[in-house]
N, C-alpha and C positions, 0 to 999 in steps of 0.2 A: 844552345843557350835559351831559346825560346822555349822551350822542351822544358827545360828544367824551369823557368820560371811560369808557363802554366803550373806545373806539379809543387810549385812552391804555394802557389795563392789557392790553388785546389785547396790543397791540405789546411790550410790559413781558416777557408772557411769552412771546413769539416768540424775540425778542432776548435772553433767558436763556438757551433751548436753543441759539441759534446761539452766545452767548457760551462756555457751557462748550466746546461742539463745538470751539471752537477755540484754546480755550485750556487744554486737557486735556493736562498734561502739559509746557507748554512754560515756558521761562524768559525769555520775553521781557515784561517784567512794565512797562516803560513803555509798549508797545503797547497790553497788556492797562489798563492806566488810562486812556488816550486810548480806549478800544475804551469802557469804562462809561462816559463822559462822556459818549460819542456817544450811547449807550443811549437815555439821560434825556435827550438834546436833539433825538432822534428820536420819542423818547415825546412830548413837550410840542409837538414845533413841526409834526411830520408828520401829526396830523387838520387843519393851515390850508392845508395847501400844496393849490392847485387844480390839478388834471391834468386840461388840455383835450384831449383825444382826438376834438375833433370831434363829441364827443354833445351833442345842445340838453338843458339845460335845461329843467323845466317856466317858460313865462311867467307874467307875475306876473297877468294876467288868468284862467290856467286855472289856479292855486294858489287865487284869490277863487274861481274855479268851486267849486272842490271843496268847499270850506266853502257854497257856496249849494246844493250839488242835493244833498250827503249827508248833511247834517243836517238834522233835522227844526226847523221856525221854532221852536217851542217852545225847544230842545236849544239855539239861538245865544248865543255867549256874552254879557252884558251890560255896557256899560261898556268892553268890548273887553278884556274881564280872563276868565281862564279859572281854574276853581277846583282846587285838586292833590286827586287821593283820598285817603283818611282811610291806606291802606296806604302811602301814596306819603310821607303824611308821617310815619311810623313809620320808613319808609327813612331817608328826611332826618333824623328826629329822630336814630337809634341812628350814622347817621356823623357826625353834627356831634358828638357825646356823645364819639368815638372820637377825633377831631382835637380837641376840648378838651383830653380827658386829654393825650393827647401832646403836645401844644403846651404844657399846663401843666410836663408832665415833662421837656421838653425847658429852658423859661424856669428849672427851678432847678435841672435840671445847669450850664446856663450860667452860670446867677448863682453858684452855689456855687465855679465853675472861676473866674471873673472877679475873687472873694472871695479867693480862695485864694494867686491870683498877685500881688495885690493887699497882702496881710496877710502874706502869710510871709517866716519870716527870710531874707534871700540870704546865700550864701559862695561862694567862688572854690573851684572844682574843675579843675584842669588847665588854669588859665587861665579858666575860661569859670565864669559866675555860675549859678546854681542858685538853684530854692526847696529850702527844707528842707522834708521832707516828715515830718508826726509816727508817731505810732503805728505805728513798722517798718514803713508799708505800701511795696508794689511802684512800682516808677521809672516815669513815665508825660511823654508831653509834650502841652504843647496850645500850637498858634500858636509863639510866640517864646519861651515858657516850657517849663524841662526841672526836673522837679519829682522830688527822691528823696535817699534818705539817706543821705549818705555815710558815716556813722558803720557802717552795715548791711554795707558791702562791701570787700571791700579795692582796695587799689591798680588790679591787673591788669582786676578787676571792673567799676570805674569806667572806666575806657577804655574798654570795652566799650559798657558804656549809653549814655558821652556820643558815642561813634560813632554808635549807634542812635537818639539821639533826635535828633542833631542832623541825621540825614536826614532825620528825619521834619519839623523845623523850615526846613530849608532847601528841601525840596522842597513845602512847603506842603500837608502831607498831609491839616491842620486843616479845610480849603476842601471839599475831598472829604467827612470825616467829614459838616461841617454839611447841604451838600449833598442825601448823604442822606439824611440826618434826616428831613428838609425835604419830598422825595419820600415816603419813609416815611410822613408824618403823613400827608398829606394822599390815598395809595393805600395803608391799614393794612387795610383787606380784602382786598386783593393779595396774597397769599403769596408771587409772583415780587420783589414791590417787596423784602421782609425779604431774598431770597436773594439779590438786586445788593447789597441793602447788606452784607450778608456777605462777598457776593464782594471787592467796594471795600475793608474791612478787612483781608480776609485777602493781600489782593494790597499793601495800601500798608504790610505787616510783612515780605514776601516782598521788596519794595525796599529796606527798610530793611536786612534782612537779607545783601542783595546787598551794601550798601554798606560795612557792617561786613565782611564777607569779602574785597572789595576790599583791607580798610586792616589786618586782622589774620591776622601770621603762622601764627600756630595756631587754625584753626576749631575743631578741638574742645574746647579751652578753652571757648571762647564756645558752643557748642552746650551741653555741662555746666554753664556759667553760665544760661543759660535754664530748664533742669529744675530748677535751687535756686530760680529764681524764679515756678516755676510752683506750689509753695504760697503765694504771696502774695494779702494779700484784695483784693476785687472795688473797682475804682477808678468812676470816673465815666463814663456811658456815649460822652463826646462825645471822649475823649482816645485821643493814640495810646499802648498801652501794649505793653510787650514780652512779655509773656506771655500777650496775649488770646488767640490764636490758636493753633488743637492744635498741640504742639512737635515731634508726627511726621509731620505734613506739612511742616512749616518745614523740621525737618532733613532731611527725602526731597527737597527743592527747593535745600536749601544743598550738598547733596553730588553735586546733579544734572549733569549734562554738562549743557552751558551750550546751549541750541538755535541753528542758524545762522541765519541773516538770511533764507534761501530757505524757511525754515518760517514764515516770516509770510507765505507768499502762500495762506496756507490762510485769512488775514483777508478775503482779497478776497470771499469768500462773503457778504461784510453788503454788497456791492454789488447783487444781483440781490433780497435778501431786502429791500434799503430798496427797490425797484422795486416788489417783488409788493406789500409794505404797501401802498405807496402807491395801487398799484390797488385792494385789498382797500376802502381806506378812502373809497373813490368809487366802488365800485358800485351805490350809488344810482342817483350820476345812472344810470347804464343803466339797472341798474331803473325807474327814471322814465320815460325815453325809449323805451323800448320800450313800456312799457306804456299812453302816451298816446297811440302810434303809429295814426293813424286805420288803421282795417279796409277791406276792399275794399269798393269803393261806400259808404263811409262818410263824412259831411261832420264836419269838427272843427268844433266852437263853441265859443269861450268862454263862454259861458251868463251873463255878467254883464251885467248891465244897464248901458244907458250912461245911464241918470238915474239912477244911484249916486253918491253922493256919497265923495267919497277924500279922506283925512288920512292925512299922511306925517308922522310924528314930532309932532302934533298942531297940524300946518299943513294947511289946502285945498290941494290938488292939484288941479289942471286940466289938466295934457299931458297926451302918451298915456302908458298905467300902464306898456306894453311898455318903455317908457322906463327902468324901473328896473331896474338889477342882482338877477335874482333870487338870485345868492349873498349879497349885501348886504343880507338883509329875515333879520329876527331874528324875529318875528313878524306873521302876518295874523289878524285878527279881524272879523266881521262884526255891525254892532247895526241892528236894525231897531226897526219899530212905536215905541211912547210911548219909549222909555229912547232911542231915536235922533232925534225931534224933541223932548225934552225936554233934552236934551244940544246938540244943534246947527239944531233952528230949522226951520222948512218946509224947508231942501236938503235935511233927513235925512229926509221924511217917504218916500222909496221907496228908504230903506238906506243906511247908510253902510260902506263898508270902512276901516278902518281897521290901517296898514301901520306899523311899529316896525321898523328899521333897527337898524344894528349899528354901534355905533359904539368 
């Protein structure tokens, strides 16, 4: 588990540097939102993926070896349970402490946004229904709800936001927000994890932004409309709002020469970098295989005993051990002396291995 979430925040910040790299400067803002999804789906799924290159494997006889000739009998774990160190669970303790909070903060923006769309008054604005939003706060959307005060803006104004929010509604930008949340909570020691979700914010205002430009004659209307709404107070973290995001980078992106379609072949670069990850994230095995590599004049052994007795997921085992997928063993553990014929009987009286699979 630890294993896999280094390799998950590794990649996290790999995949930030290559993200800005190439999306510095450009206006191709639906690539850039398919390019972060990949991010996190590259984060999550690429420590499973197995790259056989032809390297064995340590066998699941020289993996038991290793627990018999390098530990001391004393030192073997009992019960086939291994104890975590007092430091180890101060680790655990302060991130579990870190995903609480978040997870709590995350359950009452939601509930409060779920309240809100729920309980507030609706009215028709330009055809299309609205919550009323109180206390003059700033026009924000979440999901299928577009939430703001008409009384606050005039006419030309409202065209505007209901453009703005309704990309953010039609293009499902909601999905993205939770998303990262989501990623956030659970890598909130990551500093790369905070700057994707920034980036994912900042880029799904830059579409919306697109789309309003699209549909209105006069951009700087709209550009001036945004700096009136950039005194408005602070909304709920989980919403799209049109003023979250600095209004001098939105305007430097609204007035930009549009980039051609031949400037996305500078994306191709996440094809050799999901490559080297992938190697990166299996140098083990090499490491492994080399280092098990008999020496000249050297005879390999597996050093385990075949009056050992083996439990596989807390069944007897009688084939050969080689028989198991050593990718597929989630843990090995070794019980000898009283705690192993007291546990499993005369077979255990010259050691049992016992193997925990992955299921």
């Amino acid at each position: 588990m630890v294993h896999y979430v280094l390799q998950v925040n590794v990649i996290l910040a790999i995949c930030y540097g290559v993200y800005r790299l190439c999306s510095q400067g450009s206006t191709l803002f639906h690539i850039h939102r398919s390019m972060l999804w990949g991010v996190y789906l590259m984060a999550m799924c690429l420590p499973f993926v197995h790259w056989n290159l032809g390297l064995s494997d340590h066998t699941v006889q020289e993996m038991t070896a290793h627990y018999m000739t390098h530990l001391h009998p004393n030192d073997w774990p009992i019960g086939g349970t291994q104890q975590i160190p007092v430091w180890g669970l101060w680790i655990l303790g302060v991130y579990g402490l870190g995903v609480l909070v978040l997870y709590i903060r995350f359950l009452i923006q939601l509930g409060t946004l779920l309240y809100m769309g729920a309980t507030a008054s609706k009215v028709q604005v330009n055809g299309q229904w609205v919550c009323v939003l109180p206390n003059n706060a700033s026009p924000f959307s979440f999901f299928h709800w577009v939430f703001l005060d008409p009384a606050r803006h005039t006419k030309e104004e409202l065209t505007s936001i209901l453009l703005h929010e309704q990309a953010h509604v039609r293009q499902r930008h909601s999905l993205d927000i939770i998303w990262a949340e989501l990623v956030t909570m659970l890598f909130w020691f990551n500093p790369f994890a905070w700057l994707i979700k920034r980036e994912i914010r900042t880029n799904l205002e830059f579409l919306a932004d697109n789309a309003v430009c699209k549909q209105t004659p006069n951009i700087k209307v709209y550009q001036y409309h945004l700096l009136g709404l950039a005194c408005g107070g602070a909304q709920k973290g989980l919403v799209n709002r049109m003023n979250r995001t600095p209004l001098k980078k939105r305007v430097l992106m609204m007035n930009k020469q549009k980039s051609m379609g031949r400037r996305g072949l500078r994306y191709l670069l996440f094809v050799p970098v999901v490559v080297v990850l992938g190697l990166l994230s299996h140098l083990d095995v090499l490491g492994r295989t080399l280092s098990s590599a008999p020496k000249d004049g050297e005879v390999k052994s597996s050093g385990v005993p075949t009056s050992c007795m083996v439990i596989v997921d807390g069944q007897e085992y009688t084939k050969d051990m080689n028989d198991i997928p050593p990718s597929d063993i989630e843990a090995i553990s070794v019980i000898k002396g009283e705690s192993a014929t007291r546990t499993y009987g005369s077979k255990g009286k010259n050691g049992v291995i016992v193997i925990t699979m992955k299921h």
